[in-house]
C-alpha positions in Angstrom: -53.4 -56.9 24.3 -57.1 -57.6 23.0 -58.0 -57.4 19.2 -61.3 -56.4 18.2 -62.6 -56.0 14.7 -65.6 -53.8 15.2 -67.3 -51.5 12.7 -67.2 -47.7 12.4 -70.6 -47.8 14.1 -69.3 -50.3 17.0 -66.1 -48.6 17.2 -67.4 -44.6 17.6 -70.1 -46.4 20.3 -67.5 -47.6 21.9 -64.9 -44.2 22.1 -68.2 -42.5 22.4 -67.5 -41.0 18.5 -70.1 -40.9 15.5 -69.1 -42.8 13.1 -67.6 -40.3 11.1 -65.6 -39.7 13.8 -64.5 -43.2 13.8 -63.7 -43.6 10.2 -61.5 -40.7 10.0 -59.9 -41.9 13.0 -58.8 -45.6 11.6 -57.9 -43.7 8.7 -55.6 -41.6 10.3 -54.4 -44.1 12.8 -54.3 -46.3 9.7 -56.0 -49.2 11.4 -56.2 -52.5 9.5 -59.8 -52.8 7.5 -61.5 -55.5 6.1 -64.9 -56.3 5.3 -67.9 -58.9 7.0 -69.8 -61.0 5.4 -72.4 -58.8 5.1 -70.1 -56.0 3.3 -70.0 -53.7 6.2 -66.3 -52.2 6.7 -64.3 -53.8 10.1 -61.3 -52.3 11.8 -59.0 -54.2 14.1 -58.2 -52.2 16.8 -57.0 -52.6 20.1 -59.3 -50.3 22.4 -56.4 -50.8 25.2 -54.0 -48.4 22.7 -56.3 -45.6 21.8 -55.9 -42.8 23.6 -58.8 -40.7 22.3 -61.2 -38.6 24.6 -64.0 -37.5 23.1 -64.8 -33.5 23.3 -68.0 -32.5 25.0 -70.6 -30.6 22.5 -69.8 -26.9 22.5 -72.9 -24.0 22.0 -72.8 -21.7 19.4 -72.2 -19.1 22.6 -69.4 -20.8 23.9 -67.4 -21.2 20.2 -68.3 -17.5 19.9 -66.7 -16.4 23.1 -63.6 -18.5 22.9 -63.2 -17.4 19.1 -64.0 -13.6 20.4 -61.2 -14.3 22.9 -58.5 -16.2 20.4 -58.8 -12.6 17.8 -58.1 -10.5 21.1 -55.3 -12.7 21.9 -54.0 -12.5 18.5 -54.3 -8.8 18.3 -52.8 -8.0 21.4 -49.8 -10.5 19.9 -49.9 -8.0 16.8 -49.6 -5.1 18.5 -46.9 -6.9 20.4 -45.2 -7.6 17.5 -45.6 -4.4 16.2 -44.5 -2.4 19.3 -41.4 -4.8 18.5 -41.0 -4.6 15.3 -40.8 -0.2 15.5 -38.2 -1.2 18.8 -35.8 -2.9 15.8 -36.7 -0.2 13.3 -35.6 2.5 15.6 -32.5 0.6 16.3 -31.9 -0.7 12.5 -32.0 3.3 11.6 -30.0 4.1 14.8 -27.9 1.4 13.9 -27.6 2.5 9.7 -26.7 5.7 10.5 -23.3 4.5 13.0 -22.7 2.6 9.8 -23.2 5.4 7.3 -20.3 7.6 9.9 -18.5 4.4 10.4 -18.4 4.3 6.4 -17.1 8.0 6.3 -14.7 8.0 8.7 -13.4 4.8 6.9 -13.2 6.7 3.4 -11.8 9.7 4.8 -9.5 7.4 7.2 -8.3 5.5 3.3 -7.9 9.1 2.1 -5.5 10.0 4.6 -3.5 6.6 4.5 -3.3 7.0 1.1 -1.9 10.6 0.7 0.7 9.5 4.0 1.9 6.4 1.8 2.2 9.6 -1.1 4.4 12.0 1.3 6.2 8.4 2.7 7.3 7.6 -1.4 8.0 11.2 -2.1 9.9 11.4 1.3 11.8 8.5 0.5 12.2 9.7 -3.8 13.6 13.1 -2.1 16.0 11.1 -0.1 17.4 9.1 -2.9 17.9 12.5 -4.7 19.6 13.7 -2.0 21.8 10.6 -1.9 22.6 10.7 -4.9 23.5 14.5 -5.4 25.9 14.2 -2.6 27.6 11.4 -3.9 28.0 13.3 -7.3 28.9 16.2 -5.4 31.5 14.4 -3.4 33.1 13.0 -7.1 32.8 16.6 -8.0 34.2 17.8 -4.8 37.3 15.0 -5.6 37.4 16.4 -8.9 37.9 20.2 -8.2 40.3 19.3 -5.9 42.6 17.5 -7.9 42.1 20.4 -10.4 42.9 23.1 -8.1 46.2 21.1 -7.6 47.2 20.3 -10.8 46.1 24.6 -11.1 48.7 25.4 -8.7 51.5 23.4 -10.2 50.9 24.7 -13.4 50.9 28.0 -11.8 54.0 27.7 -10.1 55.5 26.2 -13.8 54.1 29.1 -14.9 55.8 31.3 -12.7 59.2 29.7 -13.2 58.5 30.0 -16.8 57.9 33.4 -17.3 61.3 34.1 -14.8 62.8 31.9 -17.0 61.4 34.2 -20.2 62.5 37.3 -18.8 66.2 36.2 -17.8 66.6 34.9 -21.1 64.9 38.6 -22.5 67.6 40.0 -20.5 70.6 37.7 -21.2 69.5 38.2 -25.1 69.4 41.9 -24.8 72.9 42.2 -23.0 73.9 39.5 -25.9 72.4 42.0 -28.4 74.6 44.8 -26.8 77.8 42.8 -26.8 77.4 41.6 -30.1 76.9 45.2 -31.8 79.9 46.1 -29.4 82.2 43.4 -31.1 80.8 44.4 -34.8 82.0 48.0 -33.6 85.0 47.5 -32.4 85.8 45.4 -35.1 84.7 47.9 -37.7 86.6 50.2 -36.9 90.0 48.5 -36.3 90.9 49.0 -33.1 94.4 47.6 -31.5 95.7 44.2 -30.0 94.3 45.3 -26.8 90.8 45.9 -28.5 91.1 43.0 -29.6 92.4 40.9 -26.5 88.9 42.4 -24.8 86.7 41.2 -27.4 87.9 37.8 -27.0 86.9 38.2 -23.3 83.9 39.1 -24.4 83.5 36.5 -26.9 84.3 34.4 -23.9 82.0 35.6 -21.4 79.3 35.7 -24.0 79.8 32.0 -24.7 79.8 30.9 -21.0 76.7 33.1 -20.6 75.1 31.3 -23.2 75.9 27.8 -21.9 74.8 28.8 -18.7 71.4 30.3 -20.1 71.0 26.7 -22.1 71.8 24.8 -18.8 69.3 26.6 -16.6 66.3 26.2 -19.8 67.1 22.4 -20.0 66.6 21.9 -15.8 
């Protein structure tokens, strides 16, 4: 490792730089500077570390061509790029308009699940109704049955009851008969044995009543 402080002038010499080319390069390399006696500017720098080739002077035919030849390389990288760039385009529309049916078929897909959960709750409403009138039509059901029953007992009652009403028409009628038969027969006198059969019938009549009271009271 050798140390030299040189100047700009001693140091482009030596890397085969102009001095320009010198100072700029201690400034970037940010070489340590300090100044001679004389007030010229000195760098230390270790040549050994430097890796710096100098670039050979270039005609103004030679930038030309190899500026000429860097815009065709950088149009044929544009038209690249835009050769590219209509490749994704036609795929980004290709692409957009799966999306756009993809979006459709999803709205129309949401439509239909919706109006199947609709028919699923009316289903299931219509089933609840259903429910529900059978088991009001089964406490109906139980309700006309025991109605028809207690209908045919009071039918039969009924029955027995108007029986009942027309014997007792008829025992009042032959009643009537024997009673206008005593007030007859006692009108107009008659003898013992008149009277022995009106007691029979007194007798009979009261028996016939009895009975007639016993069968109403059963």
């Amino acid at each position: 490792m050798s140390i030299e402080m040189l100047t700009y002038a001693a140091l482009g010499a030596r890397l085969n730089i102009s001095p320009q080319a010198a100072r700029s390069l201690s400034r970037r390399l940010r070489l340590p500077r300090s100044l001679s006696d004389d007030g010229k500017a000195l760098v230390s720098v270790d040549l050994a570390e430097i890796r710096h080739t100098s670039r050979p002077p270039r005609s103004r035919a030679s930038s030309s061509a190899l500026l000429a030849a860097k815009i065709e390389a950088l149009k044929a990288e544009i038209a690249r790029l835009e050769t590219t760039a209509a490749d994704h385009r036609a795929d980004f529309e290709r692409e957009r308009g799966r999306a756009d049916r993809l979006a459709v078929e999803l709205l129309q897909a949401i439509a239909e699940t919706t109006a199947t959960q609709e028919v699923t709750a009316r289903l299931e409403a219509l089933k609840a109704e259903i429910a529900r009138l059978e088991t009001t039509a089964a406490d109906h059901r139980a309700d006309f049955e025991r109605e028809r029953e207690r209908a045919d007992r009071l039918a039969v009652e009924l029955l027995q009851a108007t029986a009942e009403i027309m014997a007792a028409n008829e025992i009042t009628a032959r009643l009537e008969g024997e009673v206008a038969a005593l007030r007859s027969g006692g009108q107009s006198g008659g003898s013992i044995d008149t009277h022995g059969q009106a007691a029979r019938r007194l007798g009979h009549l009261a028996a016939t009543i009895v009975a007639a009271d016993r069968k109403a009271c059963r």
